[in-house]
C-alpha positions as CSV (number, residue, x, y, z in Angstrom):
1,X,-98.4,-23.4,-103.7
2,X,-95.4,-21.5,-103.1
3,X,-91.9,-22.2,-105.1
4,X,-88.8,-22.3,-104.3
5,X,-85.7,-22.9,-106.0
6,X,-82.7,-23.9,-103.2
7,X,-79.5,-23.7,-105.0
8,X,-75.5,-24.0,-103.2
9,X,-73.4,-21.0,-104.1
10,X,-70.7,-21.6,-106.3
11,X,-67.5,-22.4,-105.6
12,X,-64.8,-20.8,-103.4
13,X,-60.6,-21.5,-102.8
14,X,-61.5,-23.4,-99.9
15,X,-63.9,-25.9,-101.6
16,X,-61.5,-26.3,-104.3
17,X,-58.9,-27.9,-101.7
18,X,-61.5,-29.4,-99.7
19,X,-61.6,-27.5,-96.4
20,X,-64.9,-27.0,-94.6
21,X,-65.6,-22.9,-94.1
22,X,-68.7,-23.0,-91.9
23,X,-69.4,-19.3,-91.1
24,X,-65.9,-18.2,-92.3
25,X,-66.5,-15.8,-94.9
26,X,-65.1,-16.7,-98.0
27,X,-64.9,-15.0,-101.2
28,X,-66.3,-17.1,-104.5
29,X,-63.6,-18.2,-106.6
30,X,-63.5,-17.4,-110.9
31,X,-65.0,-20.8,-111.1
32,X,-67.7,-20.3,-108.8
33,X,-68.3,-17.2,-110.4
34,X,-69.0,-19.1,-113.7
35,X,-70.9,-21.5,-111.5
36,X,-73.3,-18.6,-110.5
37,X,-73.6,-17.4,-114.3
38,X,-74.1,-20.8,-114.9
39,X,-77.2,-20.8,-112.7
40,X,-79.0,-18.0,-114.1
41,X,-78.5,-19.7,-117.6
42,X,-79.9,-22.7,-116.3
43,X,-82.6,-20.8,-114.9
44,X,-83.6,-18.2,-117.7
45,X,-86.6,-19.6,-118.8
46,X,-87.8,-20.0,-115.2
47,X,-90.5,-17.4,-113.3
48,X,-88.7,-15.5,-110.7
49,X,-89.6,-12.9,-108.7
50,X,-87.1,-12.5,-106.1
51,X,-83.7,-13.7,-105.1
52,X,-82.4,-14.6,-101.2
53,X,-79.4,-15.4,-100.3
54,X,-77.6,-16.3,-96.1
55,X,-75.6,-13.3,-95.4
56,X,-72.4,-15.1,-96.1
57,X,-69.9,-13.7,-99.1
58,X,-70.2,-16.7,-101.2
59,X,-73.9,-17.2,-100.9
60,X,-74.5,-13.2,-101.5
61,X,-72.1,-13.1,-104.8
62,X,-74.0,-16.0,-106.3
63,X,-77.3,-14.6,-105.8
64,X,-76.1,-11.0,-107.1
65,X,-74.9,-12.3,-109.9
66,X,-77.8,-14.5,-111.0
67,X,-80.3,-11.5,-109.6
68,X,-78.7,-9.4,-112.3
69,X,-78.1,-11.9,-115.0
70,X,-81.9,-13.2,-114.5
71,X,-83.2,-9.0,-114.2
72,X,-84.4,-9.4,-110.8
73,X,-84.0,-7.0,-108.2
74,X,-80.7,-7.3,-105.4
75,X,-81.1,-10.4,-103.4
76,X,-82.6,-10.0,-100.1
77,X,-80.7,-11.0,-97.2
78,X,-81.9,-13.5,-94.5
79,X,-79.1,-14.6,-91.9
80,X,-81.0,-17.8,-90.8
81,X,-79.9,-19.1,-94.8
82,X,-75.9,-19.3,-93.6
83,X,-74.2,-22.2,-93.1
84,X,-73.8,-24.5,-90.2
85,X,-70.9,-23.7,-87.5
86,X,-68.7,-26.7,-87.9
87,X,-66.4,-24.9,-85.3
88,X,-63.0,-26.8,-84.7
89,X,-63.1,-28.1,-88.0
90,X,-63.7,-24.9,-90.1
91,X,-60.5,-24.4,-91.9
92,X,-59.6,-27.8,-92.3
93,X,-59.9,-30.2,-94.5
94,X,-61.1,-34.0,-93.8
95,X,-58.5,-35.5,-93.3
96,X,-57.0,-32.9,-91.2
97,X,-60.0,-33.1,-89.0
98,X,-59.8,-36.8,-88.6
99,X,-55.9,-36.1,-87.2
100,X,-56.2,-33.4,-84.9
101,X,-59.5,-34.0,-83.8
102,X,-60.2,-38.3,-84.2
103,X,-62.9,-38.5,-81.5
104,X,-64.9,-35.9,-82.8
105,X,-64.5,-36.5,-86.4
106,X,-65.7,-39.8,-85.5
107,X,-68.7,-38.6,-83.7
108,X,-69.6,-36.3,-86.5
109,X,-69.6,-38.8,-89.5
110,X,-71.5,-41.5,-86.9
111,X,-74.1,-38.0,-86.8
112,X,-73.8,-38.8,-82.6
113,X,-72.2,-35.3,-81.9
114,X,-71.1,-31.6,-83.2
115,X,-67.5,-30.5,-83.4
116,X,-66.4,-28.6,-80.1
117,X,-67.6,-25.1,-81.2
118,X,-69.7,-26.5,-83.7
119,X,-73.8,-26.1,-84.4
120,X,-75.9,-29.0,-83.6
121,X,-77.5,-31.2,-86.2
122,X,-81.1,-30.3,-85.0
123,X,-80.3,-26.6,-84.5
124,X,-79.1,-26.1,-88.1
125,X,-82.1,-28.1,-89.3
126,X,-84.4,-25.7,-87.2
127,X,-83.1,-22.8,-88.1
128,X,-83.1,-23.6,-92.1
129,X,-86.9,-24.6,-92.1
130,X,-87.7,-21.3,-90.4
131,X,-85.9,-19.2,-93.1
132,X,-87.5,-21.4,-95.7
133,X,-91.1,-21.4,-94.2
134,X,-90.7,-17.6,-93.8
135,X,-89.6,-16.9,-96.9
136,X,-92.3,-19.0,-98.9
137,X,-95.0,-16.9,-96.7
138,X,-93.7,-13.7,-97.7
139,X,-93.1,-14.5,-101.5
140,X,-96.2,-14.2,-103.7
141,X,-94.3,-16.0,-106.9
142,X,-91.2,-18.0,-107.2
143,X,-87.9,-17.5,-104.9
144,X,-84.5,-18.6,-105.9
145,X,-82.8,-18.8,-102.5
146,X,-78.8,-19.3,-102.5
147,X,-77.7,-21.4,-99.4
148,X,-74.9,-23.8,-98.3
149,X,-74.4,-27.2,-98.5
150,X,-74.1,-28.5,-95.5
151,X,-77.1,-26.6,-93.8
152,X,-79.0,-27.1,-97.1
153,X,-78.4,-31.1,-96.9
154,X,-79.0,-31.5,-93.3
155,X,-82.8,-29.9,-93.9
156,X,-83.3,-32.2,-97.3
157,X,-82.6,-35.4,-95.0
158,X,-84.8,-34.3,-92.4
159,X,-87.1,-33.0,-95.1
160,X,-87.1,-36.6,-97.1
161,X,-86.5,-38.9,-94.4
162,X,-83.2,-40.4,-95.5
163,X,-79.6,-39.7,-97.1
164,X,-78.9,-36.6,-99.6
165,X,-75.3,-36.8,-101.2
166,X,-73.0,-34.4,-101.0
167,X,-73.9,-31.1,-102.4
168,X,-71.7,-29.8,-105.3
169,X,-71.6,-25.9,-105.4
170,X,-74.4,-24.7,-108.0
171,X,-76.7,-27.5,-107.4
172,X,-80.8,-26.6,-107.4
173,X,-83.5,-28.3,-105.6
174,X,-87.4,-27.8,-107.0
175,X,-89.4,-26.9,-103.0
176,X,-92.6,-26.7,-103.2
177,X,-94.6,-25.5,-100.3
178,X,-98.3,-25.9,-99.9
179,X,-99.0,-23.8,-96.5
180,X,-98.6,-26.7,-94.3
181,X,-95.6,-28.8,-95.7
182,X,-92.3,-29.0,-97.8
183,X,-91.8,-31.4,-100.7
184,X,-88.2,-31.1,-102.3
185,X,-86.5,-32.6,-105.4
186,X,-83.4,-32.4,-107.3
187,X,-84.3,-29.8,-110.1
């Protein structure tokens, strides 16, 4: 049984005021820096081995800093850990996506279509399992792997067969990987 322990990074400027960043690189914020200290408290008492994080700014600050808090080596890097493209929308915030862009916003909360630009649903989904099963075949002990929340949400529903709410920056899910499936839960 391999372990995993799928966290969100902390916060950044543009989650603070709501605007989605997709693969725009943003910098974590003093609060998600907190968030990521925050983490490695929660975690302290928890076997680690290794630390992964997307190659994404916020994802890689979060994971530094719990690697060091938690005395764990650097996090590796895996690009397949980003987050999804949300294309026309990155930048923007909800509301500002349902005004410029109605019949796609539309299309993206009914989960029929992508943003122009944008990743599809299944593609996303595909390309976080891979990272996941690949990293639970290389790891011999528990992984702490820092994500996204969208990418990271659209795998749990696919995962669990139903809705996950929304994310919030720092969250961890328990996986638990047995050589042939995933089982996930809110840790």
């Amino acid at each position: 049984m391999r372990r995993i322990l799928l966290a969100r990074h902390g916060e950044t400027s543009w989650n603070a005021c709501g605007k989605l960043q997709g693969h725009t690189d943003i910098a974590l914020n003093d609060t998600g820096r907190d968030q990521a200290r925050a983490l490695a408290a929660t975690l302290s008492g928890v076997e680690l081995r290794t630390v992964w994080t997307s190659d994404l700014g916020r994802a890689r600050e979060t994971g530094e800093i719990a690697a060091a808090l938690l005395g764990l080596p650097a996090p590796r890097i895996d690009p397949e850990l980003r987050e999804r493209q949300f294309g026309v929308f990155e930048g923007l915030t909800r509301e500002q996506c349902a005004a410029q862009h109605p019949d796609a916003w539309k299309a993206w909360l009914a989960q029929t279509g992508s943003p122009p630009g944008g990743e599809p649903r299944e593609v996303a989904v595909v390309r976080m399992a891979r990272a996941l099963e690949r990293i639970a075949a290389r790891e011999e002990g528990p992984a702490l792997v820092i994500s996204h929340g969208g990418v990271m949400r659209l795998w749990l529903m696919d995962l669990l067969g139903g809705p996950v709410p929304l994310i919030a920056n720092g969250t961890t899910y328990l996986v638990d990987h047995d050589g042939a499936a995933f089982r996930a839960r809110l840790h």
